[in-house]
mmCIF file of the C-alpha atoms, coordinates in Angstrom:
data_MODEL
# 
_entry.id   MODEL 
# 
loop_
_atom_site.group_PDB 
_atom_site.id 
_atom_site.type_symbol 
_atom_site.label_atom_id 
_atom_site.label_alt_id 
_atom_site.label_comp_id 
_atom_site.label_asym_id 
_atom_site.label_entity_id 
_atom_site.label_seq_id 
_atom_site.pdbx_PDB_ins_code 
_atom_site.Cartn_x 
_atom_site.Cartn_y 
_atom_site.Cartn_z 
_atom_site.occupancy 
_atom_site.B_iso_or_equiv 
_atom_site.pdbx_formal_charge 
_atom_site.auth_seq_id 
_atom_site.auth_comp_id 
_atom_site.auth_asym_id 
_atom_site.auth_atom_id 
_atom_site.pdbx_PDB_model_num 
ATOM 1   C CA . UNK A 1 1   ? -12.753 -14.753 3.235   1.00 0.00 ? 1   UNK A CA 1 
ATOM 2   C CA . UNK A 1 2   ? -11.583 -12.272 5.730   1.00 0.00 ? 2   UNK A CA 1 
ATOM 3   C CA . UNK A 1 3   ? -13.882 -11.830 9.288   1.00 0.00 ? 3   UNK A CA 1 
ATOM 4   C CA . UNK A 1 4   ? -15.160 -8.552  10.374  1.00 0.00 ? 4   UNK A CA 1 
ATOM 5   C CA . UNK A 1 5   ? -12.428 -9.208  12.887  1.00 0.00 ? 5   UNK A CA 1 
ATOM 6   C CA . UNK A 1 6   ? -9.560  -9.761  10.562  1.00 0.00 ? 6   UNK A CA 1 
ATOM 7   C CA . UNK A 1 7   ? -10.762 -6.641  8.654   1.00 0.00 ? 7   UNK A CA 1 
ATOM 8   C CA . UNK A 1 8   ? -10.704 -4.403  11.381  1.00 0.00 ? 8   UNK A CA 1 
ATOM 9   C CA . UNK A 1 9   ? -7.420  -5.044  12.719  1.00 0.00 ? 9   UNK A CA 1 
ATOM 10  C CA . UNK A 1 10  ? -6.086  -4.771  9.118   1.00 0.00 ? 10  UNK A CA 1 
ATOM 11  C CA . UNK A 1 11  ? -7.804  -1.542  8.832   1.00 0.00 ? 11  UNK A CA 1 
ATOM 12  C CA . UNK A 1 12  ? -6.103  -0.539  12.342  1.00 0.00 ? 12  UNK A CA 1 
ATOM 13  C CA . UNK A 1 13  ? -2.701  -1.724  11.311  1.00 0.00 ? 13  UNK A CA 1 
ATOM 14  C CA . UNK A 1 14  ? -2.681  0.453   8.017   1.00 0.00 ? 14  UNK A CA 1 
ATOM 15  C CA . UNK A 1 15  ? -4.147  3.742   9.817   1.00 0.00 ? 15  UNK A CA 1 
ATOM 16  C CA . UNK A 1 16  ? -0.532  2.932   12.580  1.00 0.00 ? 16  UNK A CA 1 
ATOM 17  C CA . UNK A 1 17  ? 1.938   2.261   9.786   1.00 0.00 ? 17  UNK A CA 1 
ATOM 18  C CA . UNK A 1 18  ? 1.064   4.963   7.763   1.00 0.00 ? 18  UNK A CA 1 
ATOM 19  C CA . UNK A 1 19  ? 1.359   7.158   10.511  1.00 0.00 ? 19  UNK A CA 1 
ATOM 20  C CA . UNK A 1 20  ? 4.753   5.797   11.498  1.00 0.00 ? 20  UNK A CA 1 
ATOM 21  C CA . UNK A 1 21  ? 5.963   6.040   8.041   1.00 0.00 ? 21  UNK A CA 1 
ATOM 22  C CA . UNK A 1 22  ? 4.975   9.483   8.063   1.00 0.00 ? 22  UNK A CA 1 
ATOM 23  C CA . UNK A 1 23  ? 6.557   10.145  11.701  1.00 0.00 ? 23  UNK A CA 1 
ATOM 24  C CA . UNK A 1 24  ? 8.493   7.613   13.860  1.00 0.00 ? 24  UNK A CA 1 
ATOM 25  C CA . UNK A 1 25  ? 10.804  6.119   10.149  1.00 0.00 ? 25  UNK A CA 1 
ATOM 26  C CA . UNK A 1 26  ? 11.248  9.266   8.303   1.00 0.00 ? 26  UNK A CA 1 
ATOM 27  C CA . UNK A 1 27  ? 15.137  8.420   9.387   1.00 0.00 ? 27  UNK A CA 1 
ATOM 28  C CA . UNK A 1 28  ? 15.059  5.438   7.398   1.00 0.00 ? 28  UNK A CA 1 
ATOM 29  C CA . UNK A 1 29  ? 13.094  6.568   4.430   1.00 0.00 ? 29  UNK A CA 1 
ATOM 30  C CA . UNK A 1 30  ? 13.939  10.335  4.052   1.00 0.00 ? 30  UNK A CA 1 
ATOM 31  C CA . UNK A 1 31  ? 12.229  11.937  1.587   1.00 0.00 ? 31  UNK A CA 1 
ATOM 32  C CA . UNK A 1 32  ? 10.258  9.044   -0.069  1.00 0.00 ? 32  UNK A CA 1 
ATOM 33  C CA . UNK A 1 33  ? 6.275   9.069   -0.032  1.00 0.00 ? 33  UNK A CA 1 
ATOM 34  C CA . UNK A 1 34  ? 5.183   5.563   1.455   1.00 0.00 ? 34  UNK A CA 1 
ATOM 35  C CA . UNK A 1 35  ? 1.293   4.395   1.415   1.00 0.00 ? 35  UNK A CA 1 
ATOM 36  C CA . UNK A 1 36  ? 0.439   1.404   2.748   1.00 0.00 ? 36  UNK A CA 1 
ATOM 37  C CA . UNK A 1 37  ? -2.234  0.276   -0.329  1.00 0.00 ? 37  UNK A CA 1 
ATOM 38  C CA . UNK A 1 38  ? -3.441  -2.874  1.418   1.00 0.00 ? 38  UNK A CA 1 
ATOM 39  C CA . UNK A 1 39  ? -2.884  -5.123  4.576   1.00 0.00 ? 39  UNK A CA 1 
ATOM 40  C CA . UNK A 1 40  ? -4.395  -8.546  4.755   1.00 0.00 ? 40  UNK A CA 1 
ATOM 41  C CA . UNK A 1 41  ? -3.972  -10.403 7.986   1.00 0.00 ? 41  UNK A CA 1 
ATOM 42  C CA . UNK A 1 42  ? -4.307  -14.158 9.214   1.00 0.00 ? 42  UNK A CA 1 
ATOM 43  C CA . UNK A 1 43  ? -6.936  -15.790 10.982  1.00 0.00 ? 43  UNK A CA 1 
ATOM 44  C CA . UNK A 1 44  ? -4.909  -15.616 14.240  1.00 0.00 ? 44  UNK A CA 1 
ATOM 45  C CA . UNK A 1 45  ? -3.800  -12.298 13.788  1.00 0.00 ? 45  UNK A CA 1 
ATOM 46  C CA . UNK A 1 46  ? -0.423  -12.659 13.998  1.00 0.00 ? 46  UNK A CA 1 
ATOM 47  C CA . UNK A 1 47  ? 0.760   -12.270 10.964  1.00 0.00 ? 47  UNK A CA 1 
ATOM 48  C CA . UNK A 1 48  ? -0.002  -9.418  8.420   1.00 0.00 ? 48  UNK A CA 1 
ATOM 49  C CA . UNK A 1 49  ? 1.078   -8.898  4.896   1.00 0.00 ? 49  UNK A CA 1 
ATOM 50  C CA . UNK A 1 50  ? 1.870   -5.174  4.360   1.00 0.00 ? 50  UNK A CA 1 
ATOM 51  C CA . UNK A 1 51  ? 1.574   -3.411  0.216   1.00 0.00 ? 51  UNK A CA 1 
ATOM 52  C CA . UNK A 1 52  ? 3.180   -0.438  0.030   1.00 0.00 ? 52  UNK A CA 1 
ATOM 53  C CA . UNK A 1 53  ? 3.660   2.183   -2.568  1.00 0.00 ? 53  UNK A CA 1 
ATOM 54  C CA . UNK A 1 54  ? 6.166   4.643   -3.803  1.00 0.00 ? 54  UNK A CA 1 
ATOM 55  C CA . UNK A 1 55  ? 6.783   8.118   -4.574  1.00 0.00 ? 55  UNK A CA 1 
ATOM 56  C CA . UNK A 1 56  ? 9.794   10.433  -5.141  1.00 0.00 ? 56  UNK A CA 1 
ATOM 57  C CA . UNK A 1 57  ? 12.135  7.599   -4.996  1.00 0.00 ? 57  UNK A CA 1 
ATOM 58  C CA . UNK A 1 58  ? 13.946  4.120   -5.814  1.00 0.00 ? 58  UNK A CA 1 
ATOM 59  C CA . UNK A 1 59  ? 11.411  1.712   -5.022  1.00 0.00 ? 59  UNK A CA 1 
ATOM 60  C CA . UNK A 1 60  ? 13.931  -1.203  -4.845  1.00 0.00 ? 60  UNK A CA 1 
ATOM 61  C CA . UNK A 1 61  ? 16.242  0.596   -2.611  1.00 0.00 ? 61  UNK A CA 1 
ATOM 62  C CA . UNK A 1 62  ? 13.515  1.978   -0.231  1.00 0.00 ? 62  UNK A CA 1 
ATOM 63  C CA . UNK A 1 63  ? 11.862  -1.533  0.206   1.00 0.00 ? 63  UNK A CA 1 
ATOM 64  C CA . UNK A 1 64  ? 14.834  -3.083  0.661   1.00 0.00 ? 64  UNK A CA 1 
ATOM 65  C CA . UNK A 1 65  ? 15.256  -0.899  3.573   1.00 0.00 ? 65  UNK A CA 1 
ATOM 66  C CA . UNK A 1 66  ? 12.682  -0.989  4.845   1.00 0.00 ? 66  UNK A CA 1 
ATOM 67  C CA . UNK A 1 67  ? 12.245  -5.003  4.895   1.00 0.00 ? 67  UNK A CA 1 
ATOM 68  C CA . UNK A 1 68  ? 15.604  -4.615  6.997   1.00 0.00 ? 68  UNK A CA 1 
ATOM 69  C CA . UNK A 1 69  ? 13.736  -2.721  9.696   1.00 0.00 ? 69  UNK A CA 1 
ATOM 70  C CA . UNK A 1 70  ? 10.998  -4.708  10.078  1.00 0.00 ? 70  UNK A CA 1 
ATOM 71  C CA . UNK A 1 71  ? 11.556  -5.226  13.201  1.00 0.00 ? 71  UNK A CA 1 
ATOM 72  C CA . UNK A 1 72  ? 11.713  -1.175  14.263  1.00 0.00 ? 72  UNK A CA 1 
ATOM 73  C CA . UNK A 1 73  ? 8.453   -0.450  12.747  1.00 0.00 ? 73  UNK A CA 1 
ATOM 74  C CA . UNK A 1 74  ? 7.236   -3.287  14.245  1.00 0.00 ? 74  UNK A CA 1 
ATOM 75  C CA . UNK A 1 75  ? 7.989   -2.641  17.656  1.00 0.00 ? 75  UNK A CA 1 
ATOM 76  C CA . UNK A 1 76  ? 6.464   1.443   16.480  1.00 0.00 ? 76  UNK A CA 1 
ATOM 77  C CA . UNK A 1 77  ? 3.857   -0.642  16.437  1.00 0.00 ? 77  UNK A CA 1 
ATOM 78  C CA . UNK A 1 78  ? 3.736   -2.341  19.291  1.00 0.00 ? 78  UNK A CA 1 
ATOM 79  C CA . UNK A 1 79  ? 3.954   0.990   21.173  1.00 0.00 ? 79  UNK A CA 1 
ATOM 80  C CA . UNK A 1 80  ? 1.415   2.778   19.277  1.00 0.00 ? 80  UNK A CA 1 
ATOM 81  C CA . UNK A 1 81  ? -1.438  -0.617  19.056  1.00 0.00 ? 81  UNK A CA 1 
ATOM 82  C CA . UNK A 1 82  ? 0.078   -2.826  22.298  1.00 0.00 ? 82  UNK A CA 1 
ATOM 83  C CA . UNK A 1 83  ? -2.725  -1.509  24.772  1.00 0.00 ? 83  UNK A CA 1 
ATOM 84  C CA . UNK A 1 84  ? -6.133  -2.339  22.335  1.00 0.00 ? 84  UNK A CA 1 
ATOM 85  C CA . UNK A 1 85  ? -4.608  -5.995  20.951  1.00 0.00 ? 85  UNK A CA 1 
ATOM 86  C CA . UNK A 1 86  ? -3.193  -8.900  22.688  1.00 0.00 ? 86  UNK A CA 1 
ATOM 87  C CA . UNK A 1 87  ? -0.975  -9.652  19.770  1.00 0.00 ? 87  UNK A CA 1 
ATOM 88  C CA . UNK A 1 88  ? 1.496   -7.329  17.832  1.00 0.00 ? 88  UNK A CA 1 
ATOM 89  C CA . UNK A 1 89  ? 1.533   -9.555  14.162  1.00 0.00 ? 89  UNK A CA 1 
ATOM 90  C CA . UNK A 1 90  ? 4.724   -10.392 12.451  1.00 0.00 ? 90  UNK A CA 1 
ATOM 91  C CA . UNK A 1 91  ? 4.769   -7.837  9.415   1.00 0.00 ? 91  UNK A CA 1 
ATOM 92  C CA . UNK A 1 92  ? 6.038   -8.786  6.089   1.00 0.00 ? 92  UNK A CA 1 
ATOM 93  C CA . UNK A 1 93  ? 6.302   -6.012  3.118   1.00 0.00 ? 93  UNK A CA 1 
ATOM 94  C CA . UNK A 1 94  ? 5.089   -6.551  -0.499  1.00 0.00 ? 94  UNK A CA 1 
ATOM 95  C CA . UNK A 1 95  ? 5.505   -3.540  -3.069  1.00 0.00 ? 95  UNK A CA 1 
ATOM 96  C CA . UNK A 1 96  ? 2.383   -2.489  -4.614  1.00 0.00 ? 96  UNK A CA 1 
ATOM 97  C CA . UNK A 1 97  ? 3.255   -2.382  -8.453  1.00 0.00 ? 97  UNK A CA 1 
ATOM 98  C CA . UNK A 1 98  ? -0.850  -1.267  -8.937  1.00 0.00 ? 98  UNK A CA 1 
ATOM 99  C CA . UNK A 1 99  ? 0.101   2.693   -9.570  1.00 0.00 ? 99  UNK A CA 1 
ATOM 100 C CA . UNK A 1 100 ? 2.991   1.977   -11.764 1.00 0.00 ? 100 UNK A CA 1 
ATOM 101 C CA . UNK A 1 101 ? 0.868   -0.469  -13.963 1.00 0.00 ? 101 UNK A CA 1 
ATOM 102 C CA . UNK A 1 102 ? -1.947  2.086   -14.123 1.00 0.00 ? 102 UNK A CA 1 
ATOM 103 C CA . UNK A 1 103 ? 0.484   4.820   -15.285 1.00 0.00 ? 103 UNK A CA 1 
ATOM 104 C CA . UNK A 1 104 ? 2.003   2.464   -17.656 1.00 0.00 ? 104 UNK A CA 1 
ATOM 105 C CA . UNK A 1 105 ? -1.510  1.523   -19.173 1.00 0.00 ? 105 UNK A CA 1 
ATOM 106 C CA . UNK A 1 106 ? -2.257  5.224   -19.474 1.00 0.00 ? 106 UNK A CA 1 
ATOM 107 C CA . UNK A 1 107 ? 0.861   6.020   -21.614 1.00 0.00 ? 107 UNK A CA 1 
ATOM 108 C CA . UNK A 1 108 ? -0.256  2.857   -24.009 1.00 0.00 ? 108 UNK A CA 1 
ATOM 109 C CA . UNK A 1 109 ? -3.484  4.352   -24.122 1.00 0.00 ? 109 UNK A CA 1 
ATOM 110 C CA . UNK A 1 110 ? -2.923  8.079   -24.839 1.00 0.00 ? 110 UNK A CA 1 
ATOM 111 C CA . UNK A 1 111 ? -0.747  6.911   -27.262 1.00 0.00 ? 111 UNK A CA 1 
ATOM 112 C CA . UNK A 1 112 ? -3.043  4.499   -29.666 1.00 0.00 ? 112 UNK A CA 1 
ATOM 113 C CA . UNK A 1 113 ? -4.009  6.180   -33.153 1.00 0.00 ? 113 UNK A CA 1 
ATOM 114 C CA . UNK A 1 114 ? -7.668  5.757   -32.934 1.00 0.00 ? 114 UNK A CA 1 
ATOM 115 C CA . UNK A 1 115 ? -9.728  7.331   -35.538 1.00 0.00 ? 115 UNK A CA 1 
ATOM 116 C CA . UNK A 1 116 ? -13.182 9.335   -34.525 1.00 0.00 ? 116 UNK A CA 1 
ATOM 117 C CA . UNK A 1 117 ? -16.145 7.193   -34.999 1.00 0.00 ? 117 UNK A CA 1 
ATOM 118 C CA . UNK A 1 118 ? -17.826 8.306   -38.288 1.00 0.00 ? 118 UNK A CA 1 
ATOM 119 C CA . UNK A 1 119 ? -21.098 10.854  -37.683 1.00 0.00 ? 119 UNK A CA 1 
ATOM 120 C CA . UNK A 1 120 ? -24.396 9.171   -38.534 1.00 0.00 ? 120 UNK A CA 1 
ATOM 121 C CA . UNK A 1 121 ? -26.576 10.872  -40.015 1.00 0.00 ? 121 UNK A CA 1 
ATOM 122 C CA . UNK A 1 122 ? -30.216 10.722  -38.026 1.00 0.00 ? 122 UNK A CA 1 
ATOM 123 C CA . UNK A 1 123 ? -33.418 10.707  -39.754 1.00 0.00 ? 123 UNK A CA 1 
ATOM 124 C CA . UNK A 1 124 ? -36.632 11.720  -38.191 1.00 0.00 ? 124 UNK A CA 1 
ATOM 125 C CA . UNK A 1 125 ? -39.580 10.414  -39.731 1.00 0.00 ? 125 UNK A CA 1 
# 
């Protein structure tokens, strides 16, 4: 269970990387859409595990660069956080399958052959 501390940095560190993905990396991603879905972070704070999401683009080959910047958007980081925290946490990326997995559960879906429920007939007395 996460502390109201833990939380709060996480919530801090998701607000900065999204911004930096929007701003400070567009070199490294171009024109792909990245959201950061989810960061958990340790008790000590120094270390946080980063979900992202993608749009417009190869997920494979845009996580695989960014995993080999880490250490750029982690010292964005540092510049934009490095004044309200004592430590700047080691980052490590995860992709966030949870949109493709929805979309793919809506295609199954729409596409099931399921009759209309039969009308019943109500009686009032």
């Amino acid at each position: 269970m996460e502390s109201q501390r833990q939380k709060k940095y996480a919530k801090l560190i998701q607000k900065e990387l999204g911004e930096i993905f929007q701003k400070e990396a567009r070199h490294l991603i171009g024109r792909t859409m990245v959201t950061v879905t989810r960061v958990e972070v340790s008790p000590d704070l120094g270390f946080a595990k980063v979900n992202l999401s993608f749009l417009l683009a190869d997920k494979n080959q845009a996580f695989d660069l960014i995993n080999d910047h880490k250490k750029e958007i982690r010292h964005h980081l540092g510049k934009r956080i490095g004044k309200s925290v004592r430590i700047i946490p080691e980052l490590a990326f995860f992709p966030d399958d949870s949109a493709s997995y929805a979309q793919h559960m809506d295609k199954i879906i729409s596409g099931l052959n399921i009759p209309p429920a039969p009308e019943e007939d109500e009686e009032e007395d």
